[in-house]
C-alpha positions as CSV (number, residue, x, y, z in Angstrom):
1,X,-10.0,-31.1,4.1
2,X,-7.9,-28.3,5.6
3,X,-9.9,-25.3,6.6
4,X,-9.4,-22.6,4.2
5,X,-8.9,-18.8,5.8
6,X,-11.5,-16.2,3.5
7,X,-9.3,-13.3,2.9
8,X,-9.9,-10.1,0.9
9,X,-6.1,-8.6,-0.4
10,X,-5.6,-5.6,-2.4
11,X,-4.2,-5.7,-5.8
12,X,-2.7,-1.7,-6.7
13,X,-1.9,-0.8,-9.9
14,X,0.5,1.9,-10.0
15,X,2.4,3.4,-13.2
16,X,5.6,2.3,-12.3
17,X,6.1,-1.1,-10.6
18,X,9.5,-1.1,-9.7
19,X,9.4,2.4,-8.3
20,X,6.5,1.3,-6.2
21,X,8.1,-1.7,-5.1
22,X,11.1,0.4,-3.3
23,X,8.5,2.6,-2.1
24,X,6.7,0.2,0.0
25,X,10.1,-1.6,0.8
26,X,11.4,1.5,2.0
27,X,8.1,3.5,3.6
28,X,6.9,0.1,5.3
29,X,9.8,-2.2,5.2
30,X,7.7,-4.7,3.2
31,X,9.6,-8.1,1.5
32,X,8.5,-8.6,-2.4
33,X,7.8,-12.4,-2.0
34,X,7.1,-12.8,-5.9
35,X,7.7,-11.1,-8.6
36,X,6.7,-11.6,-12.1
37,X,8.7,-10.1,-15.1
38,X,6.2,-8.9,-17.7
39,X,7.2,-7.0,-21.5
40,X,8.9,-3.2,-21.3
41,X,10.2,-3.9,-17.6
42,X,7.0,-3.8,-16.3
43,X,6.7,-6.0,-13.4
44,X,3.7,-7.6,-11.2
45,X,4.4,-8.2,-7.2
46,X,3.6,-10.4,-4.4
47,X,4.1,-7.8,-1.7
48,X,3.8,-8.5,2.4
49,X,3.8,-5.6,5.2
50,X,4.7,-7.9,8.5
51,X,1.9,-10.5,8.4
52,X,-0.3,-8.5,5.4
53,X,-0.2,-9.7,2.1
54,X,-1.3,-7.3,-1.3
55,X,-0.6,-7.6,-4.8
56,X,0.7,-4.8,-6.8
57,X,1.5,-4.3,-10.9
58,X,2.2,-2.0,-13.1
59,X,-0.6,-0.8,-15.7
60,X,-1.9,-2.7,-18.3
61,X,-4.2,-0.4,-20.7
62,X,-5.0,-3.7,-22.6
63,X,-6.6,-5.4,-19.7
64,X,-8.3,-2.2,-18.7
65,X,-5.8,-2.2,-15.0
66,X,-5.5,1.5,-14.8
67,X,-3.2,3.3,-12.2
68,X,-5.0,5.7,-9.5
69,X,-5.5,9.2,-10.6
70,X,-2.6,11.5,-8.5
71,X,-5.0,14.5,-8.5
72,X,-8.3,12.9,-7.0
73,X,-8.9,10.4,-4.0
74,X,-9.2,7.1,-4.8
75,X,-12.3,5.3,-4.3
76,X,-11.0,2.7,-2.0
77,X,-8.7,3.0,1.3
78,X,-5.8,0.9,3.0
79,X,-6.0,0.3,5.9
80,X,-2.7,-0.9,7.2
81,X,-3.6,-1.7,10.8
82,X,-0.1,-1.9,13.1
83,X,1.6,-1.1,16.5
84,X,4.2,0.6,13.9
85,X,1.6,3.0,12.9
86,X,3.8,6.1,13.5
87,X,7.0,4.7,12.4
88,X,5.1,3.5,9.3
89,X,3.8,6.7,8.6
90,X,6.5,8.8,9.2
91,X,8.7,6.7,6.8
92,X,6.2,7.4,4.3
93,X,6.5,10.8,4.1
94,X,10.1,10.6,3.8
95,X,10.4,8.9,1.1
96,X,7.6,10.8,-0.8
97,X,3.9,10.4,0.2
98,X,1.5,13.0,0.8
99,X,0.0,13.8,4.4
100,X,-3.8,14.0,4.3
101,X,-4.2,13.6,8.0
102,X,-1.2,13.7,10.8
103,X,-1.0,10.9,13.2
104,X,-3.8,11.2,15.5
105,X,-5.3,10.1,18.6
106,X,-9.0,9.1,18.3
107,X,-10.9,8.0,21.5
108,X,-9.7,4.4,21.0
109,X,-7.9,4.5,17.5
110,X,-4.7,6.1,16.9
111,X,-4.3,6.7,12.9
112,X,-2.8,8.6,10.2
113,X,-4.2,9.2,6.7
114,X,-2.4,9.7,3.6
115,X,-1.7,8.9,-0.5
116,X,1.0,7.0,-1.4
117,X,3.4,8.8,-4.8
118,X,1.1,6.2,-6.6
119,X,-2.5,8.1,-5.7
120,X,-3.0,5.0,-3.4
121,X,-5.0,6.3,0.0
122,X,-3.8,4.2,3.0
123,X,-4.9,5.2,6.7
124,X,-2.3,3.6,9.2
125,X,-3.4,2.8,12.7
126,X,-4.1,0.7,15.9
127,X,-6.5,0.0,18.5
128,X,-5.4,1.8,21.5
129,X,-5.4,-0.8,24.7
């Protein structure tokens, strides 16, 4: 029996799927790996950043999978851990997120901190060597 790798992988719900999708594409440079066509164009993603895989779909009211709230912070943060922290998180605010926290050095941490036009709050970093 092949070992099998425990992994914890975000699933966002956002209130427009295919809006979200070019978001990430274009903030992150992610790949959509799957996508599955659901009723009124909504859509639910297989989405990887480099090696880091999350899942993403639009609402669904009837299953109680509720979209972020744009005008509070979200209980939970991202944390998108890369050597293309800055580039990352420049790109984001380009195309439309909002800073929380510039790019930063920390005694050994180098991070950003900020919400995605979804209300998703990601902090973007790396270990500094």
């Amino acid at each position: 029996m092949a070992d099998i790798k425990t992994t914890i992988k975000p699933f966002l719900t956002v209130s427009d799927g295919i809006k979200a999708v070019e978001f990430y594409t274009a903030a992150f440079g992610a790949i959509e790996t799957k996508r599955f066509e659901m009723e009124n164009k909504k859509i639910s993603s297989v989405i990887q950043i480099e090696n880091a895989e999350f899942y993403l779909s639009d609402e669904e009211p009837c299953n109680e999978n509720l979209s972020s709230n744009l005008k509070s912070d979200s209980p939970v943060r991202i944390i998108l851990e890369t050597k293309n922290a800055d580039k990352f998180y420049e790109s984001a605010i380009k195309f439309g997120a909002q800073e929380i926290c510039p790019m930063t050095t920390e005694e050994d941490w180098r991070i950003g901190k900020l919400k995605d036009p979804f209300g998703h709050i990601w902090e973007i970093g790396h270990t500094l060597e």
